[in-house]
C-alpha positions as CSV (number, residue, x, y, z in Angstrom):
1,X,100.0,83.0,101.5
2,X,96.6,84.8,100.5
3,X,96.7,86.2,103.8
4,X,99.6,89.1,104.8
5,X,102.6,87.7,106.4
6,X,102.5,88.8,110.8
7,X,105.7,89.9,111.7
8,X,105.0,90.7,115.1
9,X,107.4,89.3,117.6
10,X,105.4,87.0,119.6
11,X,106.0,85.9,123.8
12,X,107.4,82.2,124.1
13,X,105.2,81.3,127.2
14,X,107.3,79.9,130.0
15,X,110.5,81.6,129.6
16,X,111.9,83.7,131.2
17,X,114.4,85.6,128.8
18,X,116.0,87.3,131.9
19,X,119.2,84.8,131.8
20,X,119.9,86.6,128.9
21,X,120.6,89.7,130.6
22,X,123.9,89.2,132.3
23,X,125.5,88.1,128.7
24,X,123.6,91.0,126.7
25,X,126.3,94.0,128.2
26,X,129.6,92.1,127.0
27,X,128.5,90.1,124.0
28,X,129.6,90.6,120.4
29,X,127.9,87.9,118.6
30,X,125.8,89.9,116.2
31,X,128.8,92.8,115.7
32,X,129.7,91.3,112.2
33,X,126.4,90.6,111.1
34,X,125.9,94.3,111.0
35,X,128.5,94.5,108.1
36,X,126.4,93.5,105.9
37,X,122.9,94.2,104.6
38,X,121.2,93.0,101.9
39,X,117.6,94.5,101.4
40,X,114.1,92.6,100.4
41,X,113.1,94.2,97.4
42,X,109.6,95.1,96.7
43,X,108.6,93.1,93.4
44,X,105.8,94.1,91.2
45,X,104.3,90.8,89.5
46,X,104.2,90.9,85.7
47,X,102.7,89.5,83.1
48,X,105.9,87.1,82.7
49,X,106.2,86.3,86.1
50,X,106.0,82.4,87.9
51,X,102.2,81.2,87.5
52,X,102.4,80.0,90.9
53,X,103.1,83.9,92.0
54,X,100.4,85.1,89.6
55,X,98.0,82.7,90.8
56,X,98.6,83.1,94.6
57,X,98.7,87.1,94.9
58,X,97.5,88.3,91.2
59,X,99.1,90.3,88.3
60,X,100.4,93.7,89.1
61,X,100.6,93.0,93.5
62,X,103.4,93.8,95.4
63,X,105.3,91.5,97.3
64,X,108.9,91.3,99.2
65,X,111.3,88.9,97.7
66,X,112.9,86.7,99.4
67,X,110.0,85.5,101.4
68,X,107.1,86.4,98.8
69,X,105.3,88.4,101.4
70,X,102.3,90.6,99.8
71,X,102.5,94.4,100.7
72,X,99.2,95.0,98.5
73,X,97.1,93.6,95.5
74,X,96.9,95.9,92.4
75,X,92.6,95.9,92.1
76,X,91.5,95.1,96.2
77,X,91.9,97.2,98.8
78,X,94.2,97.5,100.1
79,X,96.0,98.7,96.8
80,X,98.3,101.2,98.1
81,X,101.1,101.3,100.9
82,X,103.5,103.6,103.0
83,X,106.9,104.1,103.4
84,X,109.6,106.5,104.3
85,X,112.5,106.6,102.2
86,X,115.6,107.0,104.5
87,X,118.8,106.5,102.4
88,X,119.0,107.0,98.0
89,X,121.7,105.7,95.7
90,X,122.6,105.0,92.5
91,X,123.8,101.4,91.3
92,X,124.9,100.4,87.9
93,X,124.6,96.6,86.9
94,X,125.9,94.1,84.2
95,X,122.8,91.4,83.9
96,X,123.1,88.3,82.2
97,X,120.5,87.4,79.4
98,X,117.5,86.1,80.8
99,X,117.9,83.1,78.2
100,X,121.2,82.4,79.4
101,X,121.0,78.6,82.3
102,X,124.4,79.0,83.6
103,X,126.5,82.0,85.6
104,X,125.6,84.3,87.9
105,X,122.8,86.8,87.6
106,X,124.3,89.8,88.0
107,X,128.0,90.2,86.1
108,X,129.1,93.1,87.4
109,X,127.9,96.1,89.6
110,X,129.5,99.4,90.2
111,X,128.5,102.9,92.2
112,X,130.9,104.6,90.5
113,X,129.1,106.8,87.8
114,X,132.3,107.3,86.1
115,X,132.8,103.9,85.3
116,X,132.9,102.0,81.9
117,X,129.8,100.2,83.4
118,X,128.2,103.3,84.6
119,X,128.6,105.0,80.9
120,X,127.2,101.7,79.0
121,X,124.4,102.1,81.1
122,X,123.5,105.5,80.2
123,X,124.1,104.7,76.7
124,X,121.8,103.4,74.1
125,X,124.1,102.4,71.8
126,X,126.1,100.7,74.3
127,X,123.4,99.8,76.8
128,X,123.4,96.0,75.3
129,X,126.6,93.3,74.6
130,X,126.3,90.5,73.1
131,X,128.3,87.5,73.9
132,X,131.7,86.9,73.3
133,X,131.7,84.8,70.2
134,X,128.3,85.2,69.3
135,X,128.1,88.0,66.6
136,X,127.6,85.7,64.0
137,X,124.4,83.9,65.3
138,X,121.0,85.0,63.9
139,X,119.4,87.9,66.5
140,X,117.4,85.5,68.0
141,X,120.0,83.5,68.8
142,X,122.7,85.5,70.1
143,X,122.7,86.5,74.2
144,X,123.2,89.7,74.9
145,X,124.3,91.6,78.7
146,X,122.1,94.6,79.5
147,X,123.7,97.3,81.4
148,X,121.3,99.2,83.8
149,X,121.0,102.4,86.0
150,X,119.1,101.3,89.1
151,X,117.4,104.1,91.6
152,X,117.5,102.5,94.8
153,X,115.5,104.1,97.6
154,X,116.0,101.9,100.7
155,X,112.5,102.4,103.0
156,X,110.9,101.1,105.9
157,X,107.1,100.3,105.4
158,X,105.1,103.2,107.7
159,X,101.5,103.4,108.5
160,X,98.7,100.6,109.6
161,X,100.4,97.7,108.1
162,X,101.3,94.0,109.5
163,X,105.1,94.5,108.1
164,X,105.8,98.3,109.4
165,X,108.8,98.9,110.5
166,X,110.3,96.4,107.8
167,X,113.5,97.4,105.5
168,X,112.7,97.6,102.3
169,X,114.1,98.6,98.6
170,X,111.6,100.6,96.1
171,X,114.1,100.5,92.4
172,X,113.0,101.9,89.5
173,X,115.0,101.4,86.0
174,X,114.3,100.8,82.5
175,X,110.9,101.4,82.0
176,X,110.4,102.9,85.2
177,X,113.6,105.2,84.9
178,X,111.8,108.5,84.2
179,X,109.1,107.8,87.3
180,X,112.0,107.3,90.0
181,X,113.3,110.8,88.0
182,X,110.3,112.1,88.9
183,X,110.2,110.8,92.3
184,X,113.4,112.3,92.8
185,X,112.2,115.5,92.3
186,X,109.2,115.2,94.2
187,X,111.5,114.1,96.9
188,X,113.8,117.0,96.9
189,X,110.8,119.9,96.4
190,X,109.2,118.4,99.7
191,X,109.0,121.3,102.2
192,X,107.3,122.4,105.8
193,X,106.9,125.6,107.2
194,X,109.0,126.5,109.8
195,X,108.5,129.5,112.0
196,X,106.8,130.8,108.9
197,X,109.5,129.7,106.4
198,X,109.4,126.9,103.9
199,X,112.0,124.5,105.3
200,X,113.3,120.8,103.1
201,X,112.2,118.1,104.8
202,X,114.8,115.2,105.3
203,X,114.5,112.4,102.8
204,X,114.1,110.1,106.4
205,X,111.4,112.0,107.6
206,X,109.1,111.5,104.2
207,X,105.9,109.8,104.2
208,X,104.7,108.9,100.8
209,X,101.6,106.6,99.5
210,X,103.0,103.9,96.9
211,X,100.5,101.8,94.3
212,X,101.0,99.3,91.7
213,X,99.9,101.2,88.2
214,X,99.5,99.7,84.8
215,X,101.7,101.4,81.6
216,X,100.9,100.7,78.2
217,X,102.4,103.6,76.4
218,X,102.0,101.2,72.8
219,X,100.9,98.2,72.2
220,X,104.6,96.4,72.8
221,X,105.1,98.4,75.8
222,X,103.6,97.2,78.6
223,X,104.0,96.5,82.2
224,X,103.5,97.5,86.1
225,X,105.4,100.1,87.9
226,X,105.1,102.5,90.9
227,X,102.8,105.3,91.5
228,X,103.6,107.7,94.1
229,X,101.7,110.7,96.2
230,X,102.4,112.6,99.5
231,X,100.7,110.7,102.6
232,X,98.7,112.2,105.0
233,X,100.3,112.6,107.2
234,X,103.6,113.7,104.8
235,X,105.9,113.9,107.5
236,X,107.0,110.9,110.4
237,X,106.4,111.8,114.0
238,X,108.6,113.6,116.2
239,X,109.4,110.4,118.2
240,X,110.1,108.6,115.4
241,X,112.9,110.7,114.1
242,X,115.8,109.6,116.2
243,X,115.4,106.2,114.7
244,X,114.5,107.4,111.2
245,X,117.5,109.3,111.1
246,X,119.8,106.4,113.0
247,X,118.4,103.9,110.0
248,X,119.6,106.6,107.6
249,X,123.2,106.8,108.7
250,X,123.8,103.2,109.0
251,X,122.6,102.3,105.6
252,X,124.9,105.6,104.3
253,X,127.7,103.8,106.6
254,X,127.3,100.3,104.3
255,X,126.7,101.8,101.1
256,X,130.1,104.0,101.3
257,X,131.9,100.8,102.9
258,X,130.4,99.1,99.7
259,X,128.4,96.2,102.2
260,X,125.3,97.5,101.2
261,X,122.9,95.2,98.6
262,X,119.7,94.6,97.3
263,X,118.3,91.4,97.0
264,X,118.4,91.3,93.1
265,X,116.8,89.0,90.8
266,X,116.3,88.0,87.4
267,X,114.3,91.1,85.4
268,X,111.3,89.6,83.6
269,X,110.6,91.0,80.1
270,X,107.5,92.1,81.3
271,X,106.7,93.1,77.6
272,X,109.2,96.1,77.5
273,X,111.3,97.0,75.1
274,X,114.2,99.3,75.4
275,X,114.7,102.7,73.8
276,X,117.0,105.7,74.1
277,X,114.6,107.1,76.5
278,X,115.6,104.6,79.2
């Protein structure tokens, strides 16, 4: 899949899709579907990652998982992307060591940020568990849970590109923790000038420019992560708002009926090692 993924709905020659039309009023079929939704995530590759995914896109490109779809390559053009950010939460998760071959992924997830879960997570002391029955192993040995804070900004890729329109999730934690801070704030200082007054812009209506970045702040620190910087245009189209903001209220609608969920997978190493700063 060196080449992007078309997701453009294509005619089926020789049909004519108006028998559908006397069922479409009346019909139900999809109506549970829309209870739940869980989001393609947009994976950065690292240095740990499959060969075969390292191979076929190259270290630091973004793709969506499920599917492995690239969004962009980290050194060709294009190396960047848009997307509006239509709905924010926070999640708190209990992963399983990465060593570990049997049980679920993720233990535990909460949204609560009063929870035990929540406070392990935001705790350095706390933030890792080892196995029950395992203290007396040798470090190496032992498996431990990790308990993370997740920003989760679910988006819809914008701009000149073959998957716009697609749902997305951009997360930062661990060592991206203090860039999705920082997003945050960018986010929330975004204004326009309104009958000559500076006016916040709706987190749905947000155009930013996201690209795949190196870190190395030491020499056992290392990995990919998000950059981020206002598009230009900053701000969707008027015609575009209705849906923008339609997109935004149904994913606030699953997330507070708890049916809203990212499409999670094991977090590579990627050569990062905790600290209190994340």
């Amino acid at each position: 899949m060196g080449k992007r993924t078309d997701t453009s709905i294509k005619k089926v020659e020789g049909v004519d899709p108006a028998f559908l039309e006397k069922f479409v009023k009346d019909d139900h079929s999809l109506d549970d579907l829309k209870e739940h939704r869980v989001v393609p995530r947009i994976k950065l590759i690292q240095s740990p990652t499959d060969q075969t995914l390292k191979k076929q896109f190259g270290e630091g490109s973004a793709i969506l998982r499920p599917g492995d779809v690239l969004i962009c390559r980290y050194e060709t053009e294009p190396n960047s992307f848009q997307l509006v950010p239509v709905f924010f939460f926070v999640e708190f998760a209990k992963w399983a060591d990465l060593k570990a071959q049997t049980g679920p992924m993720i233990e535990d997830r909460s949204f609560d940020p009063t929870s035990d879960l929540a406070k392990k997570a935001r705790d350095p002391k706390r933030r890792f568990e080892v196995y029950p029955g395992q203290d007396g192993l040798d470090e190496g040995e032992q498996r431990r849970y990790r308990y993370v804070e997740h920003f989760r900004f679910i988006s819809v890729i914008y701009g000149d590109h073959p998957l716009v329109g697609t749902p997305v999730t951009l997360s930062f934690e661990r060592g991206e923790f203090s860039q999705g801070k920082n997003f945050i704030s960018a986010i929330s200082l975004r204004r326009q000038v309104v009958a000559n007054k500076p006016t916040a812009v709706p987190l749905w209506a947000q155009v930013w420019t996201i690209k795949p970045a190196y870190r190395e702040p030491s020499a056992d620190r290392r990995w990919y992560g998000f950059n981020f910087e206002p598009s230009d245009p900053s701000i969707i189209q008027s015609e575009e708002a209705e849906r923008m903001r339609a997109l935004h209220t149904e994913m606030k609608d699953l997330f507070e009926k708890q049916r809203l969920l990212v499409q999670d997978e094991p977090q590579e190493e990627a050569e990062v090692h905790d600290s209190g700063e994340f």
